[in-house]
C-alpha positions as CSV (number, residue, x, y, z in Angstrom):
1,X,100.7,126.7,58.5
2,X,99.8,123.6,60.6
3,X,98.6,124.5,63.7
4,X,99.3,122.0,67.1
5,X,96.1,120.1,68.6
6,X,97.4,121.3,72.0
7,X,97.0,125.4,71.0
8,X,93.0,124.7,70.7
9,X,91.5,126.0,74.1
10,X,89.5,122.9,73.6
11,X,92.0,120.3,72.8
12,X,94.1,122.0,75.4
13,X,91.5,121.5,78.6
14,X,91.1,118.6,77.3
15,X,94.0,117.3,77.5
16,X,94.6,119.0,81.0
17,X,91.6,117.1,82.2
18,X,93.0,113.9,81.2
19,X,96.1,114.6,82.9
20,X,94.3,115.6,85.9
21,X,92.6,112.6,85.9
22,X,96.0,110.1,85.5
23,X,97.1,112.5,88.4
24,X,94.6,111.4,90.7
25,X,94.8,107.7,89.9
26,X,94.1,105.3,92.8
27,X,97.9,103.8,91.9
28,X,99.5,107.2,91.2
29,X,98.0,108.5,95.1
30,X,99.2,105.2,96.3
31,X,103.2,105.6,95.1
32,X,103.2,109.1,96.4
33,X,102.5,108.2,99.7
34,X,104.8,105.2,99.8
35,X,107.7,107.3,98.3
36,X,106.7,110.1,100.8
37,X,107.1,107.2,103.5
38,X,111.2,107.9,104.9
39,X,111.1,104.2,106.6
40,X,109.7,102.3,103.7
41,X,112.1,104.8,100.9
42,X,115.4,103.2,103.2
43,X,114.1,100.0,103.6
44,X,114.1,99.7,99.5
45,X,116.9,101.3,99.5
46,X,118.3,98.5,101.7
47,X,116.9,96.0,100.4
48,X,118.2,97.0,97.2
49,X,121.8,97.1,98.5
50,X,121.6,93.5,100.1
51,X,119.9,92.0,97.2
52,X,123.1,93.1,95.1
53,X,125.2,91.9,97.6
54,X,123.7,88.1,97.4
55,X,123.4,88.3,93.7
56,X,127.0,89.6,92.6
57,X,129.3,89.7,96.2
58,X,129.8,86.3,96.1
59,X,131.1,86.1,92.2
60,X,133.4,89.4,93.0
61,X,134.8,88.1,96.6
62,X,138.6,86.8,96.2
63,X,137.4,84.0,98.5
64,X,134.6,81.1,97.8
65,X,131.7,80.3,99.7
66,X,133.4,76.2,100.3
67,X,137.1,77.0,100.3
68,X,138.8,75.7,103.3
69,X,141.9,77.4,104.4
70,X,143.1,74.9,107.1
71,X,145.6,77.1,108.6
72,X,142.9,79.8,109.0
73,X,140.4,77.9,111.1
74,X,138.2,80.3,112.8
75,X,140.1,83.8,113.0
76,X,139.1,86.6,114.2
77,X,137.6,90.0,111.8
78,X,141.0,91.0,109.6
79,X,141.7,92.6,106.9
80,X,144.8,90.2,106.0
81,X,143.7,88.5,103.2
82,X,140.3,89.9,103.1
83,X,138.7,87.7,105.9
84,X,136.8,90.8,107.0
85,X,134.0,88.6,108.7
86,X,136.6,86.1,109.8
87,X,136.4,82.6,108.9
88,X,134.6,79.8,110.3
89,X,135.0,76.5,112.5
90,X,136.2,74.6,109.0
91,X,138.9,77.9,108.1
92,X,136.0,79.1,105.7
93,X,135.6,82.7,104.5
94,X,132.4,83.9,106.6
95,X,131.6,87.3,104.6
96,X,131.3,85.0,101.3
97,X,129.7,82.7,103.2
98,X,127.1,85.2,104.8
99,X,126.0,86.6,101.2
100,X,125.4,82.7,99.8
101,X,123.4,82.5,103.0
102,X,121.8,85.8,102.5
103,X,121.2,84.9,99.0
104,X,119.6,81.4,99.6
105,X,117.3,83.1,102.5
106,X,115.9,85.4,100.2
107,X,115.5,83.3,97.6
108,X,113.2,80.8,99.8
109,X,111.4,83.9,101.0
110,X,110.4,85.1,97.1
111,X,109.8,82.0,95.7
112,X,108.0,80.2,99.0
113,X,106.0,83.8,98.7
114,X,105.3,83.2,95.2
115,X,104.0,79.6,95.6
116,X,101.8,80.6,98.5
117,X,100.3,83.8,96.5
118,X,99.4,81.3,93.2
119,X,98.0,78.8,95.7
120,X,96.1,81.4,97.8
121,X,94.9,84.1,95.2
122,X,93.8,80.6,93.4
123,X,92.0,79.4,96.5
124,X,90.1,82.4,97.9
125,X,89.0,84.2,94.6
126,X,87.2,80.6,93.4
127,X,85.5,80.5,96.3
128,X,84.5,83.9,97.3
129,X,83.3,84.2,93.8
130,X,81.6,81.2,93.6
131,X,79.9,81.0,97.2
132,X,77.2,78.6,98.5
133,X,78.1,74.9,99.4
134,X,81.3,75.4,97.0
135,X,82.9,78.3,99.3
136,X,81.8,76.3,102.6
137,X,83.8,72.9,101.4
138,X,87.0,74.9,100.3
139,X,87.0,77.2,103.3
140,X,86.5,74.1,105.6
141,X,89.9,72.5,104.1
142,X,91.6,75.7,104.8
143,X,90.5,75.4,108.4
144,X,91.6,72.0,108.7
145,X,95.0,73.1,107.2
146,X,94.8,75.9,110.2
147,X,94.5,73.2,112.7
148,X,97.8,71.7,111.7
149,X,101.2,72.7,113.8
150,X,103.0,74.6,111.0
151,X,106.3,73.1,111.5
152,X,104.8,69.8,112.1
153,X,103.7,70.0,108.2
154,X,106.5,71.5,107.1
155,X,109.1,68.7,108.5
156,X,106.7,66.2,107.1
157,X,106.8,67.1,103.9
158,X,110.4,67.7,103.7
159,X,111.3,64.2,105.4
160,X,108.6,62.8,103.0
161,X,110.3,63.8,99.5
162,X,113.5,65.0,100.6
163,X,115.9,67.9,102.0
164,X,116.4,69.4,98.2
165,X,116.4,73.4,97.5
166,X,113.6,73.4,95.5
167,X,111.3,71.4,97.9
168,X,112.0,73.5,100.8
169,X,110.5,76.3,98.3
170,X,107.3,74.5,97.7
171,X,107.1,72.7,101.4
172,X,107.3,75.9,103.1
173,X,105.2,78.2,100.5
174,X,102.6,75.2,100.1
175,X,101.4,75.9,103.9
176,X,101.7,79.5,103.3
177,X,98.9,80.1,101.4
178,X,96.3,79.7,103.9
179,X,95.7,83.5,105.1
180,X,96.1,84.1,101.9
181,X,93.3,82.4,101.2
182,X,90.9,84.2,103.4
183,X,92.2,87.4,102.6
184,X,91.4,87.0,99.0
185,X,88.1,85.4,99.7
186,X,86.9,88.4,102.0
187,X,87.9,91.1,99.1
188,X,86.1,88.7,96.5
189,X,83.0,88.6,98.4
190,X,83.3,92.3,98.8
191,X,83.7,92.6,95.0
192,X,81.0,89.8,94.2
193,X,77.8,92.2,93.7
194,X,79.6,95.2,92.2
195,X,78.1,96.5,89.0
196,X,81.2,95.7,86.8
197,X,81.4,92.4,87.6
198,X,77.3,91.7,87.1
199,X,77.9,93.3,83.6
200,X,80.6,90.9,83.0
201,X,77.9,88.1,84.2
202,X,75.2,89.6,82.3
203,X,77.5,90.0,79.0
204,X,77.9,85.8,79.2
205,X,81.6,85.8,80.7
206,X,82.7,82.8,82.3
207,X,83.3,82.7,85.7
208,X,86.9,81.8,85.6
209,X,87.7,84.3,82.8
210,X,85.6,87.2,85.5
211,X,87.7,85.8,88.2
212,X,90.8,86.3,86.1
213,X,90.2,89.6,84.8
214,X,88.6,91.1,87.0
215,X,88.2,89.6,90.9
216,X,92.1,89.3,90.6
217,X,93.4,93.0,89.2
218,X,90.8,94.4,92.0
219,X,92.7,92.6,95.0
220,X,95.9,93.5,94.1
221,X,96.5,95.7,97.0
222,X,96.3,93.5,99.8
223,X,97.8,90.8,98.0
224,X,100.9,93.2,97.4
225,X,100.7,94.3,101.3
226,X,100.3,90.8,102.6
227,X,103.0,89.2,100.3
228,X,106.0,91.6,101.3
229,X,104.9,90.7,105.3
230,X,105.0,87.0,104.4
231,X,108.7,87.3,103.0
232,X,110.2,87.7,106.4
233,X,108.2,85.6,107.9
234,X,109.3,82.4,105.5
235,X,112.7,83.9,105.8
236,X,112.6,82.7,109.4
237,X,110.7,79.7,108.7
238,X,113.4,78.8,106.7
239,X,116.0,80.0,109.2
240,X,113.8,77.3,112.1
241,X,114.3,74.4,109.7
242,X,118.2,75.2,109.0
243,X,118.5,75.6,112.8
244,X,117.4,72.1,113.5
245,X,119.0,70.6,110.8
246,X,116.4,70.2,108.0
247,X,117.1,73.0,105.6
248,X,119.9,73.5,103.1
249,X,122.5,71.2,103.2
250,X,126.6,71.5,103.0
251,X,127.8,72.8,101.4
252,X,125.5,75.6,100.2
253,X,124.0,77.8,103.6
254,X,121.7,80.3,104.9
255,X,121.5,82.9,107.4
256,X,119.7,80.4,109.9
257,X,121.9,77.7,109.5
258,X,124.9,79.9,110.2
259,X,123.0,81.6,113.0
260,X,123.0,77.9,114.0
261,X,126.6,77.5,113.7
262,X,127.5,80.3,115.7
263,X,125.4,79.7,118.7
264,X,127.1,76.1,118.9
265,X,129.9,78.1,119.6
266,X,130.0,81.6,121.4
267,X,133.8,81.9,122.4
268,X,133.6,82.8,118.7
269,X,130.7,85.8,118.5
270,X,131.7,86.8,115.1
271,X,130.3,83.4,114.5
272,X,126.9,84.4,115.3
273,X,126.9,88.9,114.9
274,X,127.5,89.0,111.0
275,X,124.7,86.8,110.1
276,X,122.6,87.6,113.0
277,X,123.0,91.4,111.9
278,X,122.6,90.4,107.9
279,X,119.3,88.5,109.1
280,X,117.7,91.6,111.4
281,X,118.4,94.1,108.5
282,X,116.7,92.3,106.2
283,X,114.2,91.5,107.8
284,X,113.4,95.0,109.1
285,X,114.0,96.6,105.7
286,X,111.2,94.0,104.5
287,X,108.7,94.9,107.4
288,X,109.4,98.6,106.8
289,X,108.4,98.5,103.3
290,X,105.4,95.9,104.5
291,X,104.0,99.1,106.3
292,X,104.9,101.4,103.9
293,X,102.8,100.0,101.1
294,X,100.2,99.2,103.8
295,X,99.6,103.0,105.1
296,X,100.0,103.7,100.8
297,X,97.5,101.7,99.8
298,X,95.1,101.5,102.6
299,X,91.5,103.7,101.6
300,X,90.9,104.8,105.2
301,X,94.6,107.0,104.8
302,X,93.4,109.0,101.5
């Protein structure tokens, strides 16, 4: 009769042990305390629920985001004919037109994020790893960038190669990346002398296949923290270049443009509370789960 692996005392503790170990995992510890975190749980759970909202509302609303009812220019909330938001100065259904804004707001925040994480992980680990005259030359280009008005660089690039979608991605997540930068440098300088990564040296690897596999994985953490806190915060960038005219243009919208709209005209405050609300939600939701993952992952908390 066959007898289980798992019935040997042996096998058994061992297999405990390995369990034991997965259980103590630096990653395992780390999503415990983020799902034992209330304020970071509802802010996924948020998130989740708005993120659904801009993806699929818009396809399932009776309404579209650019039909113009003339004869329902700027009504009140109703439920008569599902203008639950009201509509707009132009007789445009606002709710529709909150989750394309919603969804275009969130999509500058992820991929700006993106484009400023590539840039920045890029940027720091080469020159933390490298050091020497290498690290001073690309850390004194990043401190140049830092001496630049933000918005001033921003606006320049998007009046130099145009107001498109896509540009306002890569103009606002191409002077993202700085912090970034130093973050990732700081953590590779930290990582530069440990003993796996002078075995790696030792064993011939090069130093942008060390940096890939093994500078990178290792500053994961931070990177994770620091991109969900950068989301909101190109969110609003975003919402500052809508709000003077230089983000996405008619008829596509986002939460700052209408946030613009509506403060052109305050007889109207529907106008300006629905995406005023949509924008603070989102925003918190993000900054909740920006702490969350922060207190999860930080060492100093185990």
């Amino acid at each position: 009769m066959p007898v289980s692996l798992e019935l040997i005392p042996g096998r058994r503790a061992e297999i405990a042990g390995k369990a034991a170990t997965r259980g103590r995992s630096l990653w395992d510890d780390a999503r415990g305390r983020l799902f034992r975190n209330k304020a970071a749980v509802g802010g996924m759970i948020v998130l989740a629920v708005m993120t659904l909202l801009a993806v699929f509302g818009p396809a399932l609303w009776p309404h579209g985001y650019d039909t113009i009812y003339r004869t329902k220019v700027a009504i009140g909330p109703t439920f008569e004919d599902w203008h639950i938001f009201g509509t707009d100065a132009t007789g445009r259904d606002l709710f529709v037109r909150t989750l394309i804004g919603l969804r275009i707001s969130l999509a500058v925040g992820v991929v700006a994020t993106g484009v400023s994480l590539v840039i920045g992980v890029l940027w720091g680990a080469t020159a933390g790893y490298l050091g020497g005259r290498i690290d001073n030359v690309m850390m004194r280009f990043v401190d140049i960038m830092y001496s630049l008005p933000y918005i001033f660089f921003v606006i320049l690039l998007m009046v130099t190669f145009g107001k498109h979608l896509i540009l306002i991605f890569v103009a606002i997540g191409a002077v993202e990346w700085l912090t970034m930068a130093r973050i990732v440098r700081g953590q590779t300088i930290s990582l530069r002398r440990k003993e796996f990564i002078e075995a790696a040296e030792a064993a011939g690897v090069r130093g942008f296949t060390i940096i890939r596999r093994h500078i990178m994985p290792n500053v994961l953490g931070p990177v994770v923290v620091y991109a969900t806190l950068t989301i909101p915060v190109i969110i609003l960038a975003e919402s500052f270049l809508s709000f003077l005219g230089l983000g996405v243009q008619e008829p596509l919208t986002s939460l700052g443009k209408l946030i613009s709209q509506g403060k052109d005209d305050l007889e109207k405050p529907w106008l300006l509370l629905f995406p005023s609300l949509f924008m603070m939600i989102t925003l918190l939701a993000f900054n909740f789960i920006g702490d969350g993952l922060r207190d999860a992952i930080d060492p100093k908390d185990r």
